[in-house]
N, C-alpha and C positions, 0 to 999 in steps of 0.2 A: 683803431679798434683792435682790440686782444681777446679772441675766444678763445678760454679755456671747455675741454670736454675733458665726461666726469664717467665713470660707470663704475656704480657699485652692484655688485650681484645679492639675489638674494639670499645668498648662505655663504657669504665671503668669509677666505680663510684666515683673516685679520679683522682685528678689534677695529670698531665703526670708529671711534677715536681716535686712531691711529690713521685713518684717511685723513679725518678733519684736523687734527696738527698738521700734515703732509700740505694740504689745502692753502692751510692755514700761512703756513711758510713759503708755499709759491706762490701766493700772489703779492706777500709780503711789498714786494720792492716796487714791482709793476704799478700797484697800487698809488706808490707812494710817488710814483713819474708820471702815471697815467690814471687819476683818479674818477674819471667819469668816461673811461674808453675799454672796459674789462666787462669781458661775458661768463660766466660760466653755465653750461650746459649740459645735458646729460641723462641720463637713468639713474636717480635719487636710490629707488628702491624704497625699502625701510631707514633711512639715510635720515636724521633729523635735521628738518628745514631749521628750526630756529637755532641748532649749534652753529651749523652754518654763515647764518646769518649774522647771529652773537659775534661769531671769533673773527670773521671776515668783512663786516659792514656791507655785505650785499643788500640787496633788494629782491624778495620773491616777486617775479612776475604772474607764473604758472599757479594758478591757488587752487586748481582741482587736476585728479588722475587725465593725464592725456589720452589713455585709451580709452574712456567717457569721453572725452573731449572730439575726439578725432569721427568718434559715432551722432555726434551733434550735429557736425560742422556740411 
């Protein structure tokens, strides 16, 4: 198992696109050795889920705000 942790802030001083190549490229290899053993994790923010998920072949677990979620639970 391989967790990657993610945090983007809400007013970060780089282009949101410039993460998600970055992303994009480190899981690259991992991926390709360990394709059902990768996590990624994190504070999204304003972070879009589905570029993400596009350039990288992940899978959204989380499908609502965890601070809602955590006032539920």
């Amino acid at each position: 198992m391989l967790i990657g942790a993610v945090y983007h802030p809400p007013r970060a001083l780089y282009r949101a696109d410039s993460l998600v190549d970055y992303l994009e490229t480190c899981v690259a290899e991992p991926q390709r050795d360990f394709p059902s053993s990768l996590v990624l994790a994190g504070d999204f923010n304003q972070l879009s889920d589905s570029d993400i998920i596009e350039r990288t072949g992940f899978a959204q677990l989380v499908n609502r705000p965890t601070s809602a979620w955590s006032k539920h639970t």
